[in-house]
C-alpha positions in Angstrom: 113.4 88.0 98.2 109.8 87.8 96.0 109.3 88.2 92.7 107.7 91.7 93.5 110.8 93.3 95.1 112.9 92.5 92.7 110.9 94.0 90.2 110.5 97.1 92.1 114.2 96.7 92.9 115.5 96.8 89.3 113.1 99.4 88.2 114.5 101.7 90.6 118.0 101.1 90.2 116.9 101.7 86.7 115.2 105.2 87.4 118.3 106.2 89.8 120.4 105.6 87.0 118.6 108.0 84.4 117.5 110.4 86.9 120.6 111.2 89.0 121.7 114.1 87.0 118.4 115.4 87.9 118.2 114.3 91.6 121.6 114.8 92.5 122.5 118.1 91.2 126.3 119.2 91.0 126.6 121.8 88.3 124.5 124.8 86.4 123.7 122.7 83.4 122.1 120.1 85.5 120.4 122.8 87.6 119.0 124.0 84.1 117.9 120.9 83.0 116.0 120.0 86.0 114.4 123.3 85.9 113.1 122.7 82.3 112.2 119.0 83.5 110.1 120.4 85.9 108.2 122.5 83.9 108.0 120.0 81.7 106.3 117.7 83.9 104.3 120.5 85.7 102.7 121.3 82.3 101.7 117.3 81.6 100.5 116.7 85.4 97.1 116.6 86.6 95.9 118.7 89.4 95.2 114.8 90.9 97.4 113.8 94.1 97.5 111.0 92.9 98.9 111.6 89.5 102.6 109.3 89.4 104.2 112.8 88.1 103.6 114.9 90.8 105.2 112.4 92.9 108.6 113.1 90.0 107.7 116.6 90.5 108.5 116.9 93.7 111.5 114.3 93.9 113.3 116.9 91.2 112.2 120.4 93.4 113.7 119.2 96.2 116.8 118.3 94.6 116.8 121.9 92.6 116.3 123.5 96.3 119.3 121.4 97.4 121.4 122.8 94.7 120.0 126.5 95.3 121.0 126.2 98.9 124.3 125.6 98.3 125.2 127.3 95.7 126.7 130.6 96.5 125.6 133.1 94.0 121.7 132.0 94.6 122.3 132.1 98.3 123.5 135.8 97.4 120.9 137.1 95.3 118.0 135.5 98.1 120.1 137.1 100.8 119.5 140.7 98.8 116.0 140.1 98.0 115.4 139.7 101.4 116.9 142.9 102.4 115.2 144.9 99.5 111.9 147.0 100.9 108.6 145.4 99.4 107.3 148.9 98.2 111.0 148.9 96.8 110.6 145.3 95.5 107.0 146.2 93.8 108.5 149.4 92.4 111.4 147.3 90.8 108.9 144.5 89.6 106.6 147.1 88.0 109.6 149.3 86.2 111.4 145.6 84.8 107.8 144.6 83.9 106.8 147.5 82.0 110.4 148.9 80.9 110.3 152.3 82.7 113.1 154.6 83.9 113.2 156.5 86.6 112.1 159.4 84.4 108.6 157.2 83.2 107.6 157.6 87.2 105.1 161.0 87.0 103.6 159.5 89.8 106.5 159.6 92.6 108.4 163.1 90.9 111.2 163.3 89.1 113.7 160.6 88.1 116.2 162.0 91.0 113.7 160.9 94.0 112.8 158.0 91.6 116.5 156.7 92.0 116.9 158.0 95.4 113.9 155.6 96.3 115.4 152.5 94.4 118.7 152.8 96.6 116.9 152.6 99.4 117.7 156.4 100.4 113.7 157.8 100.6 110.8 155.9 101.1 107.4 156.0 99.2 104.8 157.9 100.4 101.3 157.1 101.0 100.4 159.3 97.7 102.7 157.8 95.7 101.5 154.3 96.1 98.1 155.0 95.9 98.9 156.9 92.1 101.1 154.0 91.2 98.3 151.4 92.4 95.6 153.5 90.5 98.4 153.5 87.5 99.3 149.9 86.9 95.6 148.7 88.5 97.1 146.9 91.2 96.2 146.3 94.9 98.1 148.9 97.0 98.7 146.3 99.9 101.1 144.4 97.2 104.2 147.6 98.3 103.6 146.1 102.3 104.1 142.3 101.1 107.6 140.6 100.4 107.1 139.6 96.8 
């Protein structure tokens, strides 16, 4: 074996031995700590391919997407998202965003349709989106896009 593999050899047994909790994720508190590695790193990379830390970067999403697959609540709440309208999704995103109730919404009616909209059970009207676009200066194409 050269010189050169071994080298390369013991520096990566050394990195698999400091990294695994972040590569091999088996618990919340890993999961957290790669996140916060992540962004970390993402905030110290270059916008260069070729930067070394984009290379880490990656190496530790995968693993964090791993761990997201298989972990049940996650797999839940993506599930759910999915199945949420994206005028519904928007609407949510907007009130959470801004802290708004139901009753804050002049633009859809009162806070009765407001709620009956959240749950799925009406549907926003043309005339609502374009008030609530105008309102919170967005684009009104974002309530026909999964978010």
């Amino acid at each position: 074996m050269s010189t050169a593999l071994n080298i390369i050899q013991d520096k990566y047994e050394e990195f698999a031995q400091v990294a695994a909790p972040l590569l091999h994720i088996t618990n919340e508190t890993e999961y957290e700590q790669a996140l916060q590695v992540v962004e970390e790193l993402l905030e110290q990379a270059s916008d260069d391919p070729q930067d070394t830390l984009n290379g880490l970067i990656e190496l530790i999403s995968r693993a964090i997407a791993a761990y997201e697959s298989k972990d049940s609540a996650m797999m839940a709440f993506d599930q759910e998202a999915d199945n949420i309208a994206p005028d519904v999704a928007v609407l949510r995103l907007l009130m959470s965003q801004h802290q708004l109730t139901g009753a804050d919404l002049p633009e859809i009616g009162d806070k009765t349709l407001v709620s009956k909209i959240l749950a799925g059970e009406r549907n926003l009207t043309k005339q609502h989106i374009e008030k609530l676009a105008k309102r919170f200066q967005i684009d009104p194409g974002l309530f026909f896009k999964k978010i």
